[in-house]
GUTI-818711 format. One record per residue (C-alpha): residue number from 1; x, y, z. Coordinates in steps of 0.02 Angstrom, whole numbers, plus 32768, in hexadecimal, padded with zeros to 4 digits. Example, Ala and Ser with C-alpha at 12.3 -4.5 7.8 and 13.67 -1.06 7.14 Angstrom:
BEGIN
NODE   i   px   py   pz
NODE   1 8267 7F1F 8186
NODE   2 82AC 7FCB 8165
//
This chain:
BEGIN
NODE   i   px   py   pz
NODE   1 644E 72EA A47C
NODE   2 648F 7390 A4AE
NODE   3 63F8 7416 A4B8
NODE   4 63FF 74ED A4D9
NODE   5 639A 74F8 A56A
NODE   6 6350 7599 A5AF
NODE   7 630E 75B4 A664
NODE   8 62AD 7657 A654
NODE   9 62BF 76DA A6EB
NODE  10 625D 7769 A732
NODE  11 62B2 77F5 A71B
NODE  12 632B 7801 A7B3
NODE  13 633E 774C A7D5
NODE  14 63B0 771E A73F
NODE  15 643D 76FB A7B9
NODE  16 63E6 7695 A830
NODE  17 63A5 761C A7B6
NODE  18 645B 761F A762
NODE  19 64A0 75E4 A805
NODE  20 641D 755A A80D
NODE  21 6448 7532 A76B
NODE  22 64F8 752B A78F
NODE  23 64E5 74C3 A827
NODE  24 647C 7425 A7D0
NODE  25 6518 741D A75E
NODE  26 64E2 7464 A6A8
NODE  27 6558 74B9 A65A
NODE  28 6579 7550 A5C9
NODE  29 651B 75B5 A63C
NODE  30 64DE 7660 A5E2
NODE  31 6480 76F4 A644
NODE  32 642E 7769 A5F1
NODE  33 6397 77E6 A610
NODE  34 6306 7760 A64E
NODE  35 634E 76C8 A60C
NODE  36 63DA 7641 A643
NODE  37 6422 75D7 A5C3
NODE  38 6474 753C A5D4
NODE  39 64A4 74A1 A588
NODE  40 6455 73F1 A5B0
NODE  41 63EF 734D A574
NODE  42 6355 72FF A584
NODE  43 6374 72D9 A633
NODE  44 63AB 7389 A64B
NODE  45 62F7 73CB A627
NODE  46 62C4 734A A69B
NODE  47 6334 737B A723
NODE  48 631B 7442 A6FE
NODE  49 6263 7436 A71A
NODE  50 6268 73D0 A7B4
NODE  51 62EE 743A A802
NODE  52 62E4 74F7 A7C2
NODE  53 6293 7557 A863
NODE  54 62A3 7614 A81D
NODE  55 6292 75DF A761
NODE  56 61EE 7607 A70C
NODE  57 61F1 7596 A694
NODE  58 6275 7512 A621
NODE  59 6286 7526 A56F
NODE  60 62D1 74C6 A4E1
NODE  61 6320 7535 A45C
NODE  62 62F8 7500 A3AF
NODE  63 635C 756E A352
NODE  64 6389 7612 A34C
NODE  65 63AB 76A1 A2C3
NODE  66 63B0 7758 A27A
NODE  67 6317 779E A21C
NODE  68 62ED 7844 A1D9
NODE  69 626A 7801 A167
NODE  70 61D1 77A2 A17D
NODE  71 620E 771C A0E5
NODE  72 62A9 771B A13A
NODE  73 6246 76E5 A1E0
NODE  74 61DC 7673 A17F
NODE  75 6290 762C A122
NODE  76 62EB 7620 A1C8
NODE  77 6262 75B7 A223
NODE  78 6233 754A A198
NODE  79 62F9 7510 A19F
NODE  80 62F5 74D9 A24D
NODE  81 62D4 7422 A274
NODE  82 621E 7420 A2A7
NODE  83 620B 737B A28E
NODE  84 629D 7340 A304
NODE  85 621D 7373 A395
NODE  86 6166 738E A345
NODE  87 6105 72DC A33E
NODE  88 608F 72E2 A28F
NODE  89 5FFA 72F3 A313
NODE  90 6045 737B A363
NODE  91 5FED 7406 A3BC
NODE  92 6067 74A2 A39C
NODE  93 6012 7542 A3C4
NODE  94 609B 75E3 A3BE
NODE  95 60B9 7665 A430
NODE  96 610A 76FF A3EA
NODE  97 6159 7799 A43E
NODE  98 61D6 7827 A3FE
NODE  99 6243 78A0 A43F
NODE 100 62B0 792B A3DE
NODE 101 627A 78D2 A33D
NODE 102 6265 78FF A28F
NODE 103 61DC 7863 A2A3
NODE 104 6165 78BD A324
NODE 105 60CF 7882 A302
NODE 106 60C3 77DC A359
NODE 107 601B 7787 A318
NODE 108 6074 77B0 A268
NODE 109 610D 774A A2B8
NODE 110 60A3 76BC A2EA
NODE 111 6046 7696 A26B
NODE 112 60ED 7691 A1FA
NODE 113 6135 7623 A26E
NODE 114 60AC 75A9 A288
NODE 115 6096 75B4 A1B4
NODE 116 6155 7590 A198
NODE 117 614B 74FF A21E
NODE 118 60B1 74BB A1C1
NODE 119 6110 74BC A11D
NODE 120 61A8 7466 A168
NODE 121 6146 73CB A1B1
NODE 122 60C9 73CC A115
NODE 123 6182 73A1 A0CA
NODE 124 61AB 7313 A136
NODE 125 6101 72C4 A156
NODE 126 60BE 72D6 A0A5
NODE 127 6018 731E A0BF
NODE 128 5FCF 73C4 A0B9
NODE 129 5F67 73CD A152
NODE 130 5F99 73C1 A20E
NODE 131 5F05 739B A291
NODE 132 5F51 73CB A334
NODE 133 5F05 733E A388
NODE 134 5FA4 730C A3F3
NODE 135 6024 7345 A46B
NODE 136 6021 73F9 A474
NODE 137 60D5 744B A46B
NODE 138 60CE 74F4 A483
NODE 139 6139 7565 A40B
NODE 140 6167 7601 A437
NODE 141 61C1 7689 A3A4
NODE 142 621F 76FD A41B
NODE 143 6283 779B A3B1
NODE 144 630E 7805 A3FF
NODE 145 635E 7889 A39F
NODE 146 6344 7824 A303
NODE 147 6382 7786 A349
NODE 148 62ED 76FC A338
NODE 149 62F0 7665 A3C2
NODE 150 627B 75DC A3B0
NODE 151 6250 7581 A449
NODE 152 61EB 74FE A483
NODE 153 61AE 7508 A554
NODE 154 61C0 7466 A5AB
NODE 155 6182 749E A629
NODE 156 60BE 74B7 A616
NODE 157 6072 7503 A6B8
NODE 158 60ED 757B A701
NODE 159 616C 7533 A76D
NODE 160 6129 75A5 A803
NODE 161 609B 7529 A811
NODE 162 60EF 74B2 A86F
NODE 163 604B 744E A883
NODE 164 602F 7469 A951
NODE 165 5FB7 7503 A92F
NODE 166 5F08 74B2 A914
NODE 167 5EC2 754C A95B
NODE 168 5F04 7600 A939
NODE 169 5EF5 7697 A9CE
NODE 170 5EE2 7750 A99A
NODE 171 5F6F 7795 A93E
NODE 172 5FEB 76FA A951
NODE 173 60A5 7704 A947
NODE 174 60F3 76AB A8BA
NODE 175 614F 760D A8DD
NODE 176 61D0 762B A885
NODE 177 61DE 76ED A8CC
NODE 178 61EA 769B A964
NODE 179 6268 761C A936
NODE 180 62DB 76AB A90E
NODE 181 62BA 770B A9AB
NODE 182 630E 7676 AA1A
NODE 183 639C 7653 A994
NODE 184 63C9 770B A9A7
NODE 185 63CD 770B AA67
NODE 186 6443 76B5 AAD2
NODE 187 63CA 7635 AB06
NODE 188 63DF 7570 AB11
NODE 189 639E 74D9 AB68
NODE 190 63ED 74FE ABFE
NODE 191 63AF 75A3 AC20
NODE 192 62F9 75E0 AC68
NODE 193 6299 7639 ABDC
NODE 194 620A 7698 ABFD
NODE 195 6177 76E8 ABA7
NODE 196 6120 7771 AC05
NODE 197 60A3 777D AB6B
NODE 198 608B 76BE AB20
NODE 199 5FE6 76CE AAD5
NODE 200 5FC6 7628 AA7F
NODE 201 6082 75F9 AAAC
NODE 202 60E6 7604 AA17
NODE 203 6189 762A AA62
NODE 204 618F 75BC AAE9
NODE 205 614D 7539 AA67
NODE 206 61D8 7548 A9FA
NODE 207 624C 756B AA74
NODE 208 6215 74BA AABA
NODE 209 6231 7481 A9FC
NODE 210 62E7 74C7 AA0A
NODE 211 6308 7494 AAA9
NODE 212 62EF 73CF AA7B
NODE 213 6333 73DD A9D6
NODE 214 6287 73A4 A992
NODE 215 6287 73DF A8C3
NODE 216 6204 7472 A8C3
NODE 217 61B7 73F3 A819
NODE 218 61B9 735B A871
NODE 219 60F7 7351 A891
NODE 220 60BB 73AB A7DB
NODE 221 60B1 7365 A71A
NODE 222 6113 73B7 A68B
NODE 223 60E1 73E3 A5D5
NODE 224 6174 7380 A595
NODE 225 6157 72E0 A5FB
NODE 226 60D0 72AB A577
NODE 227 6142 72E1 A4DE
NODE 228 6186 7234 A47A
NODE 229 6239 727B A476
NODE 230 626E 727A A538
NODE 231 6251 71B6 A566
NODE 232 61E9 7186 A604
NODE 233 6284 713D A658
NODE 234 62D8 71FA A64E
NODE 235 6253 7248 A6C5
NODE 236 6258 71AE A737
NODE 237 6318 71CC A740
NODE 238 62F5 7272 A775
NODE 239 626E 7260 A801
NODE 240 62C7 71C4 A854
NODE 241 6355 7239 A84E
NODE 242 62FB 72C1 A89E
NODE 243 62AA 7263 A92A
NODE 244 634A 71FD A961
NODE 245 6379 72BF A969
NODE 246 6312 72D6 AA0C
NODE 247 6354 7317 AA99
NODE 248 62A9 72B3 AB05
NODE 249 6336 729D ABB7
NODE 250 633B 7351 ABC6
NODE 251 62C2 73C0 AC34
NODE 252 62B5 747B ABFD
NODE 253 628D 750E AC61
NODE 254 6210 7581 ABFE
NODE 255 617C 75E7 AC48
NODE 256 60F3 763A ABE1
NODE 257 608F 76AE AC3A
NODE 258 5FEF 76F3 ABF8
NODE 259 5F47 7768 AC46
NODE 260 5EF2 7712 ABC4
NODE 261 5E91 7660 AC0C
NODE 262 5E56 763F AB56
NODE 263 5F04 7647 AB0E
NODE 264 5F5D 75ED AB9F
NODE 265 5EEB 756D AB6F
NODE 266 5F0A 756E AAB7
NODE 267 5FC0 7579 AAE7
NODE 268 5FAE 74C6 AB4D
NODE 269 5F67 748F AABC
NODE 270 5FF7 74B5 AA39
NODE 271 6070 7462 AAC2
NODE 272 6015 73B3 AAB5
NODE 273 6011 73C7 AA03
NODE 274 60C5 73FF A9E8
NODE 275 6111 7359 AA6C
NODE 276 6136 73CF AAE7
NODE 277 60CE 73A9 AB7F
NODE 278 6111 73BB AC3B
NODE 279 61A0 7420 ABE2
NODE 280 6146 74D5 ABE6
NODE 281 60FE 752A AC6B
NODE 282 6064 7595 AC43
NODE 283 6026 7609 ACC6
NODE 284 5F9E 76AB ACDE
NODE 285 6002 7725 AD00
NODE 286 6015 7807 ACD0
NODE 287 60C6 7829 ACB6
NODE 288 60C4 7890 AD52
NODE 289 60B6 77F9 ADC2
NODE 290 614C 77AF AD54
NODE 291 61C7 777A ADCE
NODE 292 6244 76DD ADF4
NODE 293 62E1 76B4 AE60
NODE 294 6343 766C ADC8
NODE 295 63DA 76C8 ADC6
NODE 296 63F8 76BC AD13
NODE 297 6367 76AA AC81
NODE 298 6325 76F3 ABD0
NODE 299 628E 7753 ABC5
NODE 300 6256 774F AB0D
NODE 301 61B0 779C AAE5
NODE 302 614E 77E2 AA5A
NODE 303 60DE 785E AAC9
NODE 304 6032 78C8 AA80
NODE 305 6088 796C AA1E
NODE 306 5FE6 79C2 A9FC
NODE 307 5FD9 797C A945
NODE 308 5F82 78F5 A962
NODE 309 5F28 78D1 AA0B
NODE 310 5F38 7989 AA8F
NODE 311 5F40 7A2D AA71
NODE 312 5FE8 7A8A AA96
NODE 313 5FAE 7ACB AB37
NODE 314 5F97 7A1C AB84
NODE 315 603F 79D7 AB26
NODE 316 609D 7A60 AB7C
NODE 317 6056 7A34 AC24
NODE 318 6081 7966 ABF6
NODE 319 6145 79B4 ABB4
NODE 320 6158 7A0E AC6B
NODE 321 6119 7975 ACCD
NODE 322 618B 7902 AC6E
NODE 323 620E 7973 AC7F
NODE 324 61F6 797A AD40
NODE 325 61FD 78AB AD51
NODE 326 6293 78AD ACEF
NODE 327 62F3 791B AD4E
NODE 328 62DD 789D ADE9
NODE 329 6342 781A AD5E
NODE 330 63D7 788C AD56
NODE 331 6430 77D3 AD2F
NODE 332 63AF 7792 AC9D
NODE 333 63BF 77BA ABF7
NODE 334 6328 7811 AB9B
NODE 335 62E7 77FC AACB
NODE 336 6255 7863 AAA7
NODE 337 61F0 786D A9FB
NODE 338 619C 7906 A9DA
NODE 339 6167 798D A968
NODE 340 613C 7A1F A9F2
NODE 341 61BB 7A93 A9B0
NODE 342 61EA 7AE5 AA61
NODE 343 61FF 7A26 AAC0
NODE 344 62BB 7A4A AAEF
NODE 345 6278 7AEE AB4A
NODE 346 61D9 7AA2 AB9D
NODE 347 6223 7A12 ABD3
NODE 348 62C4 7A6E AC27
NODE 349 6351 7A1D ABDD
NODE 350 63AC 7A3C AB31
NODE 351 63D0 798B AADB
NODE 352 646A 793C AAD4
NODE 353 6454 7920 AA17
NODE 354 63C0 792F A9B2
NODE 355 6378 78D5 A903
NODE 356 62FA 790A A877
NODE 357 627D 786A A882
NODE 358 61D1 7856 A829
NODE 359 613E 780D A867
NODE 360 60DC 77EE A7DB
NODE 361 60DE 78B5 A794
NODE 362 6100 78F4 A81B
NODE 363 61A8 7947 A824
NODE 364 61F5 7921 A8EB
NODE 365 628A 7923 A952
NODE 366 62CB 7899 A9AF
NODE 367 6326 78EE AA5B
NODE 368 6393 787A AAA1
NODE 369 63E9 78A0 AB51
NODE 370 6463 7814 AB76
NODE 371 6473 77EF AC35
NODE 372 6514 7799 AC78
NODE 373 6553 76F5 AC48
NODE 374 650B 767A ACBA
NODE 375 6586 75EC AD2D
NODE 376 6577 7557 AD15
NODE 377 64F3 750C AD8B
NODE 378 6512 7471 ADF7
NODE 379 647E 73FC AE17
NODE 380 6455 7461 AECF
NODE 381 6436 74FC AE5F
NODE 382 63D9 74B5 ADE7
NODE 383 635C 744E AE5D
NODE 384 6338 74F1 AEC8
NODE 385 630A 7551 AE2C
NODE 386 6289 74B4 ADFC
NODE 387 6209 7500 AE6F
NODE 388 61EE 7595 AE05
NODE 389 61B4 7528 AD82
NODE 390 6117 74F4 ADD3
NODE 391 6082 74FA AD50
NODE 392 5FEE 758C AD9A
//
């Protein structure tokens, strides 16, 4: 069965995720502002969910439609085949938003979609009253410009909770944020990454997740692996899949460095949980002690920027210091998340290219200054640079 399926985005990351689409094979891929649709199955969901690192969530499109008129919303929903996915025990709550509508008012657009749906099934199961006591399958009645889409998440919790953070650090990156950050360097398994400012460790975690080619889903439940349309055998496919997807011979190089005890410790933590132990490398360490004989790495860091955890005064004086270390790594290439509006300046160096990010509200830029290609290593090379990867 052929389905519409819709990865949503932050804003910014559209491309990223469209690449990962791309590369697990789906096809009739569609960007647009926040969204990437695509075409696939029921395995597909499975599959999309286990594998989407930078996606927020997976959607099912229902239907979709113009409407300039709340009985032409009610009309257009009651048509679509509700019953094709909705179980007679159903729980179907609805989630409404609208932008550039003549339908602005979104509780008004919810409760006309959840009263057409009602009136479609009432139809089909021959009763007039619907308990809710089942499956929930959350609806949610999205209008742009006067187009209606009706979609259905099959995702549940947010695919940024991967399931490795039991415990949560002050102001914590995003997993997927992070995700992106190392998709839109020029790391990869072969390389030394390091984190100057790790906190709880979520890049070096899911740089660790990248590096092994472990699915970011692999270790979490989905909302649509207890719906009655996508069989048992489908998300078994898809996990068996994933884990004969491991990359367990290979041994990456990736340092996380941290002032913090309490969040190196949380970060050690996360590692167990996410399968990567003995493959990180946490250590107590200010960025102006950062220093290391590998010729060639990626620093990739999402430092304090005043909004959140230090005034500006102290994030200038962290910008300067990390701008000193760096300068010693004249051969490393450099990705650094922040919103401090005068980083470039601070920190010495313009970028070589820059990108409009979010972390969560905030509005950032992602500097990226891309260091030499590296050689190829022979073994001699790479067994010398092993001692920098002793664990403090």
């Amino acid at each position: 069965m052929k389905l519409k399926l819709i990865a949503t985005a932050t804003f910014g990351l559209e491309a990223v995720v469209a690449r990962e689409v791309k590369e697990l094979g789906f096809t009739e891929v569609k960007v647009e502002n926040a969204r990437v649709s695509f075409e696939g199955d029921y395995l597909g969901i499975c599959r999309s969910n286990l594998w989407l690192r930078v996606a927020d969530r997976v959607l099912v499109e229902v239907g979709s439609f113009q409407a300039l008129t709340y009985d032409e919303l009610f009309e257009g929903v009651k048509a679509l085949p509700w019953e094709e996915w909705l179980p007679e025990d159903a729980c179907f709550p609805v989630d409404g938003k609208s932008v550039n509508s003549k339908l602005f008012s979104i509780s008004d657009c919810q409760a006309i979609t959840k009263k057409a749906i009602v009136e479609r099934l009432k139809q089909v199961y021959h009763r007039n009253w619907f308990e809710e006591t089942g499956v929930k399958y959350q609806i949610e009645v999205g209008l742009l410009k006067d187009q209606v889409t009706l979609t259905l998440d099959t995702s549940g919790a947010g695919l940024h909770k991967r399931g490795y953070r039991k415990l949560s650090s002050q102001a914590p990156l995003k997993e997927t944020l992070a995700a992106a950050m190392i998709q839109l360097s020029y790391w990869n398994h072969e390389r030394l990454l390091v984190d100057p400012f790790c906190g709880s460790g979520t890049i070096p975690i899911e740089a660790g997740l990248i590096g092994l080619n472990i699915a970011p889903g692999l270790r979490r439940e989905f909302a649509a692996e207890q719906w009655q349309q996508i069989s048992v055998k489908f998300w078994q496919q898809a996990r068996e899949e994933a884990e004969d997807s491991i990359q367990r011979e290979r041994k990456l190089k990736i340092i996380g460095n941290d002032l913090d005890t309490e969040v190196l410790s949380l970060a050690r933590y996360h590692t167990k949980l996410a399968g990567l132990e003995g493959q990180i490398h946490w250590q107590q360490q200010a960025v102006v002690d950062l220093k290391n004989s590998h010729k060639h790495g990626c620093l990739i860091c999402n430092p304090p920027y005043g909004e959140r955890l230090e005034d500006w005064r102290t994030v200038e004086k962290i910008y300067k210091e990390l701008g000193k270390v760096t300068g010693d790594l004249d051969t490393w290439s450099f990705y650094i998340l922040t919103a401090y509006p005068g980083f470039e300046k601070v920190f010495g160096k313009r970028a070589d290219r820059r990108r409009k990010l979010y972390n969560g509200k905030i509005e950032c830029q992602y500097y990226q200054y891309f260091g030499p290609r590296p050689p190829k290593q022979n073994m001699d090379q790479i067994a010398a640079e092993k001692t920098d990867l002793v664990e403090v």
